[in-house]
C-alpha positions as CSV (number, residue, x, y, z in Angstrom):
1,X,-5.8,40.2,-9.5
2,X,-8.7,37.5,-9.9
3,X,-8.8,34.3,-8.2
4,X,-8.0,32.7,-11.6
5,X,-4.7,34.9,-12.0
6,X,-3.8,33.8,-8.7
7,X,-4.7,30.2,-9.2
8,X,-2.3,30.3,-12.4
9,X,0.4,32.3,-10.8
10,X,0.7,29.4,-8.0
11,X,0.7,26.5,-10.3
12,X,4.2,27.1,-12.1
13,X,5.7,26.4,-7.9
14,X,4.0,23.4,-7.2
15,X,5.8,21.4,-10.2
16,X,9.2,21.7,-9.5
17,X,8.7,20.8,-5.6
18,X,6.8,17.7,-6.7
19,X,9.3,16.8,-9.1
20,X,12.8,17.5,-6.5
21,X,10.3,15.1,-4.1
22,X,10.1,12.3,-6.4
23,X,13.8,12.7,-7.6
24,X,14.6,12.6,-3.9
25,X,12.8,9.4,-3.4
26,X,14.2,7.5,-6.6
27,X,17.4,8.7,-5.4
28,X,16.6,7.1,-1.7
29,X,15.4,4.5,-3.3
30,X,18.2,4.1,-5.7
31,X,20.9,4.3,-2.7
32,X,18.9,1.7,-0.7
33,X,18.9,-0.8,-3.5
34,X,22.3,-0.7,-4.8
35,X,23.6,-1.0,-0.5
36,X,21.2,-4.4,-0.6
37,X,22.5,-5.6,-3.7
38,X,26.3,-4.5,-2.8
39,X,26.0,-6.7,0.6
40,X,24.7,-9.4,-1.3
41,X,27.9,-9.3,-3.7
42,X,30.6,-9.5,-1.4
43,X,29.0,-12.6,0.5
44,X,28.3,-14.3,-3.0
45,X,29.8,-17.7,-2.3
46,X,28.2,-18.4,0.9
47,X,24.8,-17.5,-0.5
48,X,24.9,-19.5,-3.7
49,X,23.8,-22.7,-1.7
50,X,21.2,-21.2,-0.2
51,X,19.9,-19.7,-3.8
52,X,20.0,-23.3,-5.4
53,X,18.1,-25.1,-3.3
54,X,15.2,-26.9,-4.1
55,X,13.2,-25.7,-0.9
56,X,14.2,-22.5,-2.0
57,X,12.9,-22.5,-5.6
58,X,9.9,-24.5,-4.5
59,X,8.9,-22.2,-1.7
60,X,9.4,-19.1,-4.7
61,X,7.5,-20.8,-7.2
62,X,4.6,-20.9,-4.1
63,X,4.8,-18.0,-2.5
64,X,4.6,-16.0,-5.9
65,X,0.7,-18.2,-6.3
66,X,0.1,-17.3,-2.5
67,X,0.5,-13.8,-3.6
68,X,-1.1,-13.3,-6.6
69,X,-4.0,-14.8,-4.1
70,X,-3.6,-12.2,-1.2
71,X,-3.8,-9.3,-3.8
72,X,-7.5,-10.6,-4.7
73,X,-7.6,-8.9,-1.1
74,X,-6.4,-5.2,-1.7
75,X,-8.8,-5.5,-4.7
76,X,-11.7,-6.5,-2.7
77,X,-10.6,-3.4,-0.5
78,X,-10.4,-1.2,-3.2
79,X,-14.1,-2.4,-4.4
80,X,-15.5,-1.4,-1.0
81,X,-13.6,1.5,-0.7
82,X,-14.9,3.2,-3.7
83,X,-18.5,2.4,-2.6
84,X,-18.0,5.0,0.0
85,X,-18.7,8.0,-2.4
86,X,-20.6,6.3,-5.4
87,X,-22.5,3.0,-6.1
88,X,-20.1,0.0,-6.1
89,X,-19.3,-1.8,-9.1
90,X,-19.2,-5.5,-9.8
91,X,-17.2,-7.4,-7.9
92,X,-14.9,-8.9,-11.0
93,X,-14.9,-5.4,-12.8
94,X,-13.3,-3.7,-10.0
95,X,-10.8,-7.1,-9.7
96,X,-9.6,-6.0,-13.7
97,X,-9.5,-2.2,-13.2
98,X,-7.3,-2.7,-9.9
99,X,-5.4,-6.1,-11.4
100,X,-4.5,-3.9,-14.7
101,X,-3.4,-0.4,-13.5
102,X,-1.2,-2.0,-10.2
103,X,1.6,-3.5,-11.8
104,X,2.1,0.7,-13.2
105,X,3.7,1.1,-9.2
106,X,6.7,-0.2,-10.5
107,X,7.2,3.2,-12.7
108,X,9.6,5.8,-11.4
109,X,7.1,7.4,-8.7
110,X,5.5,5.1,-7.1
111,X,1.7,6.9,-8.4
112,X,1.2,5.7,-11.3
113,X,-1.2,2.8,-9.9
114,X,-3.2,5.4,-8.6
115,X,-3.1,7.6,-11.8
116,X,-4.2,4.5,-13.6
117,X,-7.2,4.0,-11.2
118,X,-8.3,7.3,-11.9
119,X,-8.6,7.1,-15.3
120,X,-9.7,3.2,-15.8
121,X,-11.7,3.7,-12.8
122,X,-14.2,5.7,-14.9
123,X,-15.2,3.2,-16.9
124,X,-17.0,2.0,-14.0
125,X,-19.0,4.8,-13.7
126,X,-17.3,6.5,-11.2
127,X,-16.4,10.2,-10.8
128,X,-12.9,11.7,-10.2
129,X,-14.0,13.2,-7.2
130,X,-15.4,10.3,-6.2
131,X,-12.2,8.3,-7.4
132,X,-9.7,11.0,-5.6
133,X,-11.6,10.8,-2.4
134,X,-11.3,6.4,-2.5
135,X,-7.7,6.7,-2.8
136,X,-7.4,9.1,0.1
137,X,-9.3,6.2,1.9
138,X,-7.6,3.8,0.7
139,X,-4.0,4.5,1.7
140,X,-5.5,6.0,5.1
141,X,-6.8,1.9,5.5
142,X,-3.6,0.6,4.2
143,X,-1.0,2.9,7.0
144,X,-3.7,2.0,9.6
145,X,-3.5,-1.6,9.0
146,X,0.7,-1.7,8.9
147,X,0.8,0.9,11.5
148,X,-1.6,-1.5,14.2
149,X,0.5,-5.0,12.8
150,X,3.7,-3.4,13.2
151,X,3.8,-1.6,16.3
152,X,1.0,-3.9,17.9
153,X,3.6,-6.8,16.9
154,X,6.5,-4.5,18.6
155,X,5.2,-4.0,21.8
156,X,3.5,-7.5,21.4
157,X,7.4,-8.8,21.4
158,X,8.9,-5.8,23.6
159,X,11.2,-4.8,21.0
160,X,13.3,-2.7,22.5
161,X,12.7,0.0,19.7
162,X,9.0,0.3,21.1
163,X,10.6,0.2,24.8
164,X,8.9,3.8,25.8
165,X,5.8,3.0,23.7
166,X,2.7,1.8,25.3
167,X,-0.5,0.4,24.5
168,X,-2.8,3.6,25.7
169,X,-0.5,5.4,23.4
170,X,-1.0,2.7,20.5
171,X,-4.7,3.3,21.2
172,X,-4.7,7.0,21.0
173,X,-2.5,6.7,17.6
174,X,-5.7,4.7,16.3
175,X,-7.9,6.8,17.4
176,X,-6.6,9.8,16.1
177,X,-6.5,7.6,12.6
178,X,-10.2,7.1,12.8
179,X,-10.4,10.8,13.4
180,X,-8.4,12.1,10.6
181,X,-10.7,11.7,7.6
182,X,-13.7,13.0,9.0
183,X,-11.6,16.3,10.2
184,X,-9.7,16.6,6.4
185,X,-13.1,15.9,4.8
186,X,-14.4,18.9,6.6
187,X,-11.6,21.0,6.0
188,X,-11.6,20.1,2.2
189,X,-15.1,21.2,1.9
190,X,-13.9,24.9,2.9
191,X,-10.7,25.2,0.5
192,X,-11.4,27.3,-2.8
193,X,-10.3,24.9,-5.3
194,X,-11.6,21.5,-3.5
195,X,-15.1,22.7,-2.5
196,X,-16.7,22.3,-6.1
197,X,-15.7,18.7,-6.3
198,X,-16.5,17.8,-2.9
199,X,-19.6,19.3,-3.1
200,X,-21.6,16.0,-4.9
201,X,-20.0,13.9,-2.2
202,X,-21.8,12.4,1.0
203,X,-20.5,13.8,3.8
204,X,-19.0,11.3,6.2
205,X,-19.2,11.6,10.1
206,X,-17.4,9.4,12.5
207,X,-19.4,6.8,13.2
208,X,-20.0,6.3,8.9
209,X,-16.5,6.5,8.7
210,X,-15.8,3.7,11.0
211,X,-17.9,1.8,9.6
212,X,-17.0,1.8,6.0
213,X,-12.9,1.7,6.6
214,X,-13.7,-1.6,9.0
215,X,-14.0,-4.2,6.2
216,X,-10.9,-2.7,4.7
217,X,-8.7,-2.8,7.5
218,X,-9.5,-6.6,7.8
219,X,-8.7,-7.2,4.0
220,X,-5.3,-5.1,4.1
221,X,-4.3,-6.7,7.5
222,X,-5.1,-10.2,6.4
223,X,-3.0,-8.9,3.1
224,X,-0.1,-8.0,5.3
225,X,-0.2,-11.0,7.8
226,X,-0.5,-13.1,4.9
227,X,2.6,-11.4,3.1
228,X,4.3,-12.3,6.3
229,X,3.9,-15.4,6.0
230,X,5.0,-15.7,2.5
231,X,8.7,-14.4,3.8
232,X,8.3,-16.7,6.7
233,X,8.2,-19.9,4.4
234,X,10.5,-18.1,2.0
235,X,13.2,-17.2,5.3
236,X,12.8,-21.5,6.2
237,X,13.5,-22.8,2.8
238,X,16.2,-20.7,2.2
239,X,17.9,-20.8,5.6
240,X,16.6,-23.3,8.3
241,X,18.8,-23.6,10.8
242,X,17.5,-19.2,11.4
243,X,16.1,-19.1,14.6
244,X,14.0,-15.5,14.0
245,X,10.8,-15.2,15.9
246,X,7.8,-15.5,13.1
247,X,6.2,-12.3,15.1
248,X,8.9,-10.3,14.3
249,X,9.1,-11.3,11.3
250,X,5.5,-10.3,10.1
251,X,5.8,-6.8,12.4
252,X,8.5,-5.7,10.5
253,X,7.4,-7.0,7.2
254,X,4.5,-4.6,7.9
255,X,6.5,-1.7,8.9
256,X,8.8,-2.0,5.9
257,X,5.8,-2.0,3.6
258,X,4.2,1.2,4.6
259,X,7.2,3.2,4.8
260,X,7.9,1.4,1.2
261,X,4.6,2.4,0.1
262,X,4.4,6.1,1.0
263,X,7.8,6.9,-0.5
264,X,7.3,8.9,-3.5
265,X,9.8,8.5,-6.2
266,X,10.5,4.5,-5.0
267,X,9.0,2.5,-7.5
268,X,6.6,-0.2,-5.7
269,X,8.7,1.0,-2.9
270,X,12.1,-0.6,-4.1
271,X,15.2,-0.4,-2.2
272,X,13.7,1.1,0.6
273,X,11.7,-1.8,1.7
274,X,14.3,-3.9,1.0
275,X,16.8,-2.5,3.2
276,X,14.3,-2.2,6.2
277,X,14.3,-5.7,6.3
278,X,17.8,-6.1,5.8
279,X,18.7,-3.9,8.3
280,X,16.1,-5.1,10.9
281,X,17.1,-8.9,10.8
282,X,20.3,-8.7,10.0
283,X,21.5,-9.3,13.8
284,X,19.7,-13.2,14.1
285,X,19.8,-13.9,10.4
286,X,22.8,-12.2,8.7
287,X,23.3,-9.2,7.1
288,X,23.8,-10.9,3.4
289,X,21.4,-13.8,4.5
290,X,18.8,-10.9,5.5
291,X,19.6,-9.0,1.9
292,X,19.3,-12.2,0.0
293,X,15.9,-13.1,1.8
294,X,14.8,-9.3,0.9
295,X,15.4,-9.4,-2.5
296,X,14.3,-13.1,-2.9
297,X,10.8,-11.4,-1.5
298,X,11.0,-8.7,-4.2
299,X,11.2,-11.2,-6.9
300,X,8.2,-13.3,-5.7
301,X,5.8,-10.0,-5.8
302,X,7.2,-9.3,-8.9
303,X,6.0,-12.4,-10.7
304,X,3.0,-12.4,-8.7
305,X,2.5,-8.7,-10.0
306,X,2.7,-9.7,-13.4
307,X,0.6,-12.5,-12.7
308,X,-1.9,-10.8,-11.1
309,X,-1.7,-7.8,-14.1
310,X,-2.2,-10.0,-16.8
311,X,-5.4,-11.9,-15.2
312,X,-6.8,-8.5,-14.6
313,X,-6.6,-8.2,-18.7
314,X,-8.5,-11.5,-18.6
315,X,-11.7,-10.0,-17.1
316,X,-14.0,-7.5,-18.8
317,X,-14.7,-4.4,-17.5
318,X,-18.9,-3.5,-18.2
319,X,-18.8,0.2,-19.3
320,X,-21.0,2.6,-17.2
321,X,-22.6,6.2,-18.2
322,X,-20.1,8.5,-16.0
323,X,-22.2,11.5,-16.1
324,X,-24.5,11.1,-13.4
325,X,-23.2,12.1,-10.0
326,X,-22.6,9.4,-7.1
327,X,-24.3,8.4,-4.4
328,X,-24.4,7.1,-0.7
329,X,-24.7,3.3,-0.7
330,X,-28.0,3.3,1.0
331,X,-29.5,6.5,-1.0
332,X,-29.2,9.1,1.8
333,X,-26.7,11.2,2.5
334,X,-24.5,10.7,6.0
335,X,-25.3,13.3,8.6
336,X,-22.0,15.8,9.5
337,X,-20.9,15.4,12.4
C-alpha cells in the first residue's frame, strides 16, 4: 500500500472524532449556559434592581469601549506573532484581518476565528504554514499568560484550591511552557505529512523562542488584567455593598477565560466561562448575583465584539504577492538548538 493509500485510508477516522469533540463541547457548553441562565431565573426579582441601575448601565456602556480598546492588544499580539515565521505586515492591516475574522468565535466551534485568519491572513502575504505555525504560538502565549495570572494570583491570595501548590512548582510549569514549542517544532519537522510545510520555516531554538513570545505575553496579560478590571467596575456598579477581593477577582477571570478558550465546540467559550465564574464567587457574592455579573460580562464583550468587527471593516487591508516563501525577521535563519 503506498503512503498516499494510507494517508487516504486514515482520513475518513479523524472526521467523526473531531466532530463527537466539538458536539461534546457545544453540549458542555450548552449545559453550562442554560444552569447560569436557570439560576438567574429563579432569583429574578431580587436581581431586577440591580439590572436597572444607572451605575450599572453606565459602567456597561464603558466597559464595552474599555474592551473594544484592550482587543487593540490581542491584535497587536497577533501582528508580532506572525512575524515569527514571515515578514510582519503593517501594523493597521493586521488590526482589520484580526478585527474582521474574531467576532467568527461566536460560531458553533469556537475555530472559526482562526479558520478566518488563515484564509484572510493571506492577503497579507503570508503563507499557511507560516499562518498555522502563528496560531500555534499564539494560543501557547495566550494559556501562558492566563495560566501565570491565574495561578500566580492563587497562590498570591493562598486560595485554598492552590493550598499544595507552590511557587518552584509555578516556575517549573513556565518553564516547561517556554520549552514546549521548541520540542513540538522539532518533532513536527520529523512527521511525514508536516515536514514539507515546515520545511520553508526558520527553525526556532530556545533562546529565539523566548524572545519572540515575550512581547506577547505582555500584550495578552495586560489584555487579561485589563478584562479584570472591566468585571471589577462592572461587579461595583451592579452590587456595592460586595466585599470580593479585586485579586481574586482578576485570577479567576483569567482562569475562566482559558479554560473558555480552549473548549472546542463552546462558541467564544460560552457557558463554560460563564459558570466558572459563577461557581467561583458565588460564596462572597451570591450565586444569582455571581450569574447575573457573568452574563452581564458576556454581553459587554459581545457589543465590544461587534464593535471591534465592524472597525476592522473600516481599515484596508494592502494586498501582498503570497507566493514567495517567508522569512526570519532579521534575514537569517535561527540556529537549532
Amino acid at each position: 500500500m503506498s503512503a498516499n493509500d494510507r494517508h487516504a485510508g486514515t482520513r475518513p477516522e479523524a472526521g467523526p472524532v473531531k466532530s463527537w469533540i466539538r458536539r461534546a463541547g457545544l453540549c458542555l457548553a450548552l449545559a453550562a449556559l442554560g444552569w447560569v441562565i436557570w439560576v438567574i431565573s429563579t432569583n429574578a426579582r431580587q436581581l431586577g434592581q440591580a439590572l436597572s441601575g444607572r451605575d450599572l448601565l453606565l459602567a456597561i456602556g464603558l466597559g464595552a469601549g474599555a474592551y473594544v480598546l484592550l482587543s487593540v492588544l490581542l491584535a497587536l499580539a497577533w501582528w508580532w506573532v506572525v512575524g515569527v515565521y514571515g515578514q510582519r505586515p503593517r501594523p493597521s492591516a493586521a488590526y482589520a484581518v484580526w478585527a474582521r475574522t474574531q467576532i467568527a468565535k461566536y460560531l458553533p466551534g469556537n475555530v472559526f476565528h482562526i479558520v478566518g485568519r488563515q484564509v484572510v491572513g493571506r492577503r497579507l502575504g503570508l503563507t499557511h504554514p507560516a499562518l498555522a505555525a502563528s496560531a500555534v504560538i499564539e494560543m501557547a502565549s495566550l494559556l501562558l499568560a492566563a495560566g501565570i495570572i491565574g495561578v500566580g494570583g492563587a497562590l498570591a491570595t493562598r486560595s485554598a484550591a492552590t493550598a499544595a501548590v507552590s511557587l518552584p512548582l509555578l516556575a517549573a510549569a513556565i518553564v516547561g511552557g517556554l520549552l514546549a514549542w521548541p520540542a513540538i517544532d522539532k518533532v513536527l519537522r520529523r512527521l511525514p505529512r508536516v515536514a514539507d510545510h515546515m520545511h520553508p520555516l526558520p527553525h526556532l531554538s530556545l533562546a529565539r523562542t523566548v524572545k519572540l513570545l515575550a512581547p506577547s505575553l505582555l500584550l495578552h496579560a495586560g489584555f487579561l488584567l485589563g478584562s479584570g478590571v472591566v468585571l471589577l467596575a462592572l461587579l461595583h456598579a451592579g452590587w456595592p455593598q460586595a466585599t470580593l477581593d479585586w485579586p481574586r477577582v482578576i485570577w479567576v477571570y483569567a482562569l475562566a477565560w482559558a479554560a473558555g478558550t480552549v473548549t472546542i465546540g463552546a462558541p467564544a467559550g460560552m457557558g463554560v466561562r460563564e459558570a466558572i465564574l459563577a461557581l467561583a464567587l458565588a460564596e462572597s457574592l451570591g450565586q444569582a448575583e455571581a450569574a447575573t455579573l457573568a452574563l452581564t460580562l458576556r454581553l459587554v464583550t459581545l457589543v465590544g465584539d461587534l464593535a471591534t468587527g465592524g472597525l476592522g471593516w473600516l481599515v484596508r487591508i494592502p494586498s501582498k504577492p503570497t507566493n514567495t516563501p517567508p522569512t526570519p525577521q532579521n534575514g537569517q535563519r535561527a540556529p537549532e538548538s
